[in-house]
N, CA and C atoms as a LAMMPS dump frame, in Angstrom:
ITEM: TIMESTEP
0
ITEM: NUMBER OF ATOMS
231
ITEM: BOX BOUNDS ff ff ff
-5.0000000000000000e+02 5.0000000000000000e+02
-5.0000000000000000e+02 5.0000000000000000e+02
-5.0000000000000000e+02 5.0000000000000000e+02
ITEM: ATOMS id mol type element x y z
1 1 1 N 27.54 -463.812 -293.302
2 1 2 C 27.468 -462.41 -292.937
3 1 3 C 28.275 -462.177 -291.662
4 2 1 N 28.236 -460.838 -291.529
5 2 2 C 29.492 -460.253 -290.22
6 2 3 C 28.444 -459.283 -289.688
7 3 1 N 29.036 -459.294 -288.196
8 3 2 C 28.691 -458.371 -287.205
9 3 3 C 29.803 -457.471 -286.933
10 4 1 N 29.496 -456.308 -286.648
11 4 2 C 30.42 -455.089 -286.192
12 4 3 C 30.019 -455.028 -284.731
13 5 1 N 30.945 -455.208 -283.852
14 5 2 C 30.757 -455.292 -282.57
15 5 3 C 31.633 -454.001 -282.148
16 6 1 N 32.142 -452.97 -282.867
17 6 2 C 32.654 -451.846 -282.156
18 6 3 C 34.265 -452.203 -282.082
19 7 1 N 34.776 -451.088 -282.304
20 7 2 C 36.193 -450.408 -282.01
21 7 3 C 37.082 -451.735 -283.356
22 8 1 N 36.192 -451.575 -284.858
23 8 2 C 37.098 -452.493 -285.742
24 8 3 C 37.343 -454.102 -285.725
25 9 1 N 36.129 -454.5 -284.385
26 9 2 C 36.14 -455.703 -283.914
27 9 3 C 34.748 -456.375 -285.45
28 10 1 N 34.998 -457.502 -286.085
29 10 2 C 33.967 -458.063 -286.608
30 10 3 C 33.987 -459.113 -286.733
31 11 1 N 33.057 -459.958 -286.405
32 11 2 C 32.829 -461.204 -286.337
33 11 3 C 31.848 -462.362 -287.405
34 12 1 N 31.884 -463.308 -287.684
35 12 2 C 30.658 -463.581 -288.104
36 12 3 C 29.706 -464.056 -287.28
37 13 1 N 28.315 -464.24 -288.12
38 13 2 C 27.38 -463.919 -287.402
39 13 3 C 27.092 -465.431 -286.683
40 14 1 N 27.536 -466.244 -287.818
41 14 2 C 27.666 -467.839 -287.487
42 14 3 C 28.087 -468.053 -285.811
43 15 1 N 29.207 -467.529 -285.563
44 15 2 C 29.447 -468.143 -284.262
45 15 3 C 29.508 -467.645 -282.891
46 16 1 N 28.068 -466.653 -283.074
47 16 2 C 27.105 -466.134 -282.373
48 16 3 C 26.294 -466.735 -281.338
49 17 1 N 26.232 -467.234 -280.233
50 17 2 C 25.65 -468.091 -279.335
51 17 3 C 24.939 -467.249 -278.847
52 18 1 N 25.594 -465.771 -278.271
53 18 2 C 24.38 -464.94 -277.386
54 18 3 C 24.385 -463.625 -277.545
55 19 1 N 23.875 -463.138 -277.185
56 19 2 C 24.01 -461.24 -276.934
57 19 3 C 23.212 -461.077 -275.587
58 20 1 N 24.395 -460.631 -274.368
59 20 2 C 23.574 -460.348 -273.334
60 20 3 C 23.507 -458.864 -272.776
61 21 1 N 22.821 -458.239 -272.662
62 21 2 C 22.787 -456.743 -272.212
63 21 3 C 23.756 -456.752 -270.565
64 22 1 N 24.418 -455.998 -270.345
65 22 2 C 25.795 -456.113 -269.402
66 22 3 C 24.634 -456.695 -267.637
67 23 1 N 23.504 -455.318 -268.145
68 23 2 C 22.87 -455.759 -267.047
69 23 3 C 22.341 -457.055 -266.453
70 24 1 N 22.924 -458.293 -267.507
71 24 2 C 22.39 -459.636 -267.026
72 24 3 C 23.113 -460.535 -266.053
73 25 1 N 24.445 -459.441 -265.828
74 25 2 C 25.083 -460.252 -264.991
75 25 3 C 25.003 -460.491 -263.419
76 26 1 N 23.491 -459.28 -262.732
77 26 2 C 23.185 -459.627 -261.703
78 26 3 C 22.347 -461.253 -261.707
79 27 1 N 22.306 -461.794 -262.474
80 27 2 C 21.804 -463.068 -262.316
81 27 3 C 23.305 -464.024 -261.554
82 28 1 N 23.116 -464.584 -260.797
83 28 2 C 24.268 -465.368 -260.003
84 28 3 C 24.87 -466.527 -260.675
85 29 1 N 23.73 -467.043 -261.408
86 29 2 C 24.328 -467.865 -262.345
87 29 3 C 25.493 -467.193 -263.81
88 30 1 N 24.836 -466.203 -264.072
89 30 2 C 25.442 -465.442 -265.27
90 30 3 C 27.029 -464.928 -265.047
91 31 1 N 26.925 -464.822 -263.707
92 31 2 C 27.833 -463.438 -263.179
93 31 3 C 29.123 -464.823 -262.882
94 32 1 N 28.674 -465.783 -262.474
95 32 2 C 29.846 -467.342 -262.088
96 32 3 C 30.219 -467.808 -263.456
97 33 1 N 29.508 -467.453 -264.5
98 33 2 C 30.3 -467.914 -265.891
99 33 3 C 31.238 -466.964 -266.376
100 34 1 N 30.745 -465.765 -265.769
101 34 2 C 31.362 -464.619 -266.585
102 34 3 C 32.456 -464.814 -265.804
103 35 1 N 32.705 -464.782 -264.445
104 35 2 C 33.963 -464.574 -263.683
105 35 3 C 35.001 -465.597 -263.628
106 36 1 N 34.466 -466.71 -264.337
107 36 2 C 35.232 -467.898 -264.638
108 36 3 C 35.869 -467.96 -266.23
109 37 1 N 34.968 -467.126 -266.846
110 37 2 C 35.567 -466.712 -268.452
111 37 3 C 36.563 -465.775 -268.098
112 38 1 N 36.596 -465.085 -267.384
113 38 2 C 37.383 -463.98 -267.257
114 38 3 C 38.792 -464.122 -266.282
115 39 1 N 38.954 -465.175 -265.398
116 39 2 C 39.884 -466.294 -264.973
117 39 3 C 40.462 -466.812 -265.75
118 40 1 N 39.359 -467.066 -266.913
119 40 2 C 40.37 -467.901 -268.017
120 40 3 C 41.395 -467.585 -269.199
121 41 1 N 40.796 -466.223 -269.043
122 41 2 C 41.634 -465.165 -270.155
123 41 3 C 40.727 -465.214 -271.45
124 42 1 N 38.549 -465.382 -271.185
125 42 2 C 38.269 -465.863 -272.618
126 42 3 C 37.629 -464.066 -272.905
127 43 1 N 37.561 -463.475 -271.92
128 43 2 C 36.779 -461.847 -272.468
129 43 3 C 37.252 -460.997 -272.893
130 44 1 N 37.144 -460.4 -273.859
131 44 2 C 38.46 -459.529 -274.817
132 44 3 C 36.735 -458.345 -274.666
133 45 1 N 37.837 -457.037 -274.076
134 45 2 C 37.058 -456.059 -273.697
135 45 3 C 37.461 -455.204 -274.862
136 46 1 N 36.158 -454.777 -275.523
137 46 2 C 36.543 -453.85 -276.993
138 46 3 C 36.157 -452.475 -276.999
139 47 1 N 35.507 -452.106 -275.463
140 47 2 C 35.406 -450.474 -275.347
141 47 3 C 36.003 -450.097 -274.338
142 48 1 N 35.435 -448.653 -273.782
143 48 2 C 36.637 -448.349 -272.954
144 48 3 C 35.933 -448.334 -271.496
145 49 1 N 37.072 -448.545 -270.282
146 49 2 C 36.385 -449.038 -268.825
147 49 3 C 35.244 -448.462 -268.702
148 50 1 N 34.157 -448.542 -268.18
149 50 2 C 33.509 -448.106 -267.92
150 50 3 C 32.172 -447.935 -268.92
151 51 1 N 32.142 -448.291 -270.269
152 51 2 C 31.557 -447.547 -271.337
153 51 3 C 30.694 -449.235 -271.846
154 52 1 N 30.835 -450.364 -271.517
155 52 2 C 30.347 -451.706 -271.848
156 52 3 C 29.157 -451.921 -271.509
157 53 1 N 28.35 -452.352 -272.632
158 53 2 C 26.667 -452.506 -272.683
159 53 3 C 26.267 -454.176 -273.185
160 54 1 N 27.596 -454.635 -273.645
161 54 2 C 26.687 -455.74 -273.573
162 54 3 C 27.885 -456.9 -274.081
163 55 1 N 27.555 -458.089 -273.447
164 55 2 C 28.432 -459.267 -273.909
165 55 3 C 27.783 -460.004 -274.976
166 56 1 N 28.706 -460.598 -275.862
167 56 2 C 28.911 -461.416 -277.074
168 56 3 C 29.817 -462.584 -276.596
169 57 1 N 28.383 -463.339 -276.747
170 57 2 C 28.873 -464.39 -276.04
171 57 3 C 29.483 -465.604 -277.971
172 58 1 N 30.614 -466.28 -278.223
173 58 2 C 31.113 -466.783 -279.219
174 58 3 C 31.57 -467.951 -278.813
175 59 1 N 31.872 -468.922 -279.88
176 59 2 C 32.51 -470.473 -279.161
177 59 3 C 33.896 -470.462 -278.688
178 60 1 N 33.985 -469.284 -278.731
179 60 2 C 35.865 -469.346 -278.266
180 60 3 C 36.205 -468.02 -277.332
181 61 1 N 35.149 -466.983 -277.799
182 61 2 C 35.527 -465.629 -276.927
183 61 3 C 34.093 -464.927 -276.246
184 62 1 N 34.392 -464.336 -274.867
185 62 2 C 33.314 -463.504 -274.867
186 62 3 C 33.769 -462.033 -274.966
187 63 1 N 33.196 -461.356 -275.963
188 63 2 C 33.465 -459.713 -276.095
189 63 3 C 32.458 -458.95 -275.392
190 64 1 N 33.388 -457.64 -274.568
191 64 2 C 32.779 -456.77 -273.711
192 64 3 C 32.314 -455.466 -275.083
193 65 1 N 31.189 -455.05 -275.596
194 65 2 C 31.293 -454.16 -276.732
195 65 3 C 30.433 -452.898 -276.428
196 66 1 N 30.894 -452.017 -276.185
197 66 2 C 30.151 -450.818 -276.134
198 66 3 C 28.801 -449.895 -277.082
199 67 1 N 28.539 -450.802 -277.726
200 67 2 C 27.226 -451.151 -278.067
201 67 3 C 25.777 -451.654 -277.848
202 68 1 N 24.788 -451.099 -277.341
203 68 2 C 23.37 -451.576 -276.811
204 68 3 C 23.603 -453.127 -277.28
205 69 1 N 22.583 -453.853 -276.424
206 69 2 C 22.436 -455.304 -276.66
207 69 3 C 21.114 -454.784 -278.3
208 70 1 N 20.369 -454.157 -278.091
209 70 2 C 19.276 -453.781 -278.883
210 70 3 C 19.879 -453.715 -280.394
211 71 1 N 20.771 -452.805 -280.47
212 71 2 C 21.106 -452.04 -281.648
213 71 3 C 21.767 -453.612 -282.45
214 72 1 N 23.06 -453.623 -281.475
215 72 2 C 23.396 -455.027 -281.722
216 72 3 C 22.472 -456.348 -282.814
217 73 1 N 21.567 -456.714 -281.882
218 73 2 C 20.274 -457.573 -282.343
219 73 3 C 19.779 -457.253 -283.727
220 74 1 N 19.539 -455.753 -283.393
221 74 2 C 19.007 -455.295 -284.917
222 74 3 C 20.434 -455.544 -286.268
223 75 1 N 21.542 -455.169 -286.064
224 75 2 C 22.119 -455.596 -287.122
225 75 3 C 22.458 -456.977 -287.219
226 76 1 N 22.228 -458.098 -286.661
227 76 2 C 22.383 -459.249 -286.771
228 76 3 C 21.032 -459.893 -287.406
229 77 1 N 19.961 -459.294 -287.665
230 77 2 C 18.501 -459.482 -288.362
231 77 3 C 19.027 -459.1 -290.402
């Protein structure tokens, strides 16, 4: 099965590791992976500035998707 992560982006559901709501990145630990993924060239941002609710975390990419972490969850059930 596939996930629709917004703006024509779909993935399968297989290589799905996380779904984090954007707000998790005040954690210090969270926020040093993210800024080191994003150093690395691994976050492919799929909405528009300002409009990102939640990371998809994958074995190769993390996507920024303008989609609730919630709603998200529910179509991956």
């Amino acid at each position: 099965m596939f996930l629709h992560l917004g703006r024509d982006v779909i993935i399968p559901k297989k290589d799905i590791v996380a779904i984090l709501d954007i707000k998790s990145q005040s954690s210090a630990i969270t926020r040093e992976f993210l800024n080191m993924a994003q150093d690395e060239g691994f976050i492919v941002n799929i909405s528009e500035p300002g409009k990102e609710k939640t990371y998809i975390i994958t074995g190769n990419e993390i996507y920024l998707s303008p989609i609730s972490c919630t709603t998200l969850k529910k179509r991956a059930l």
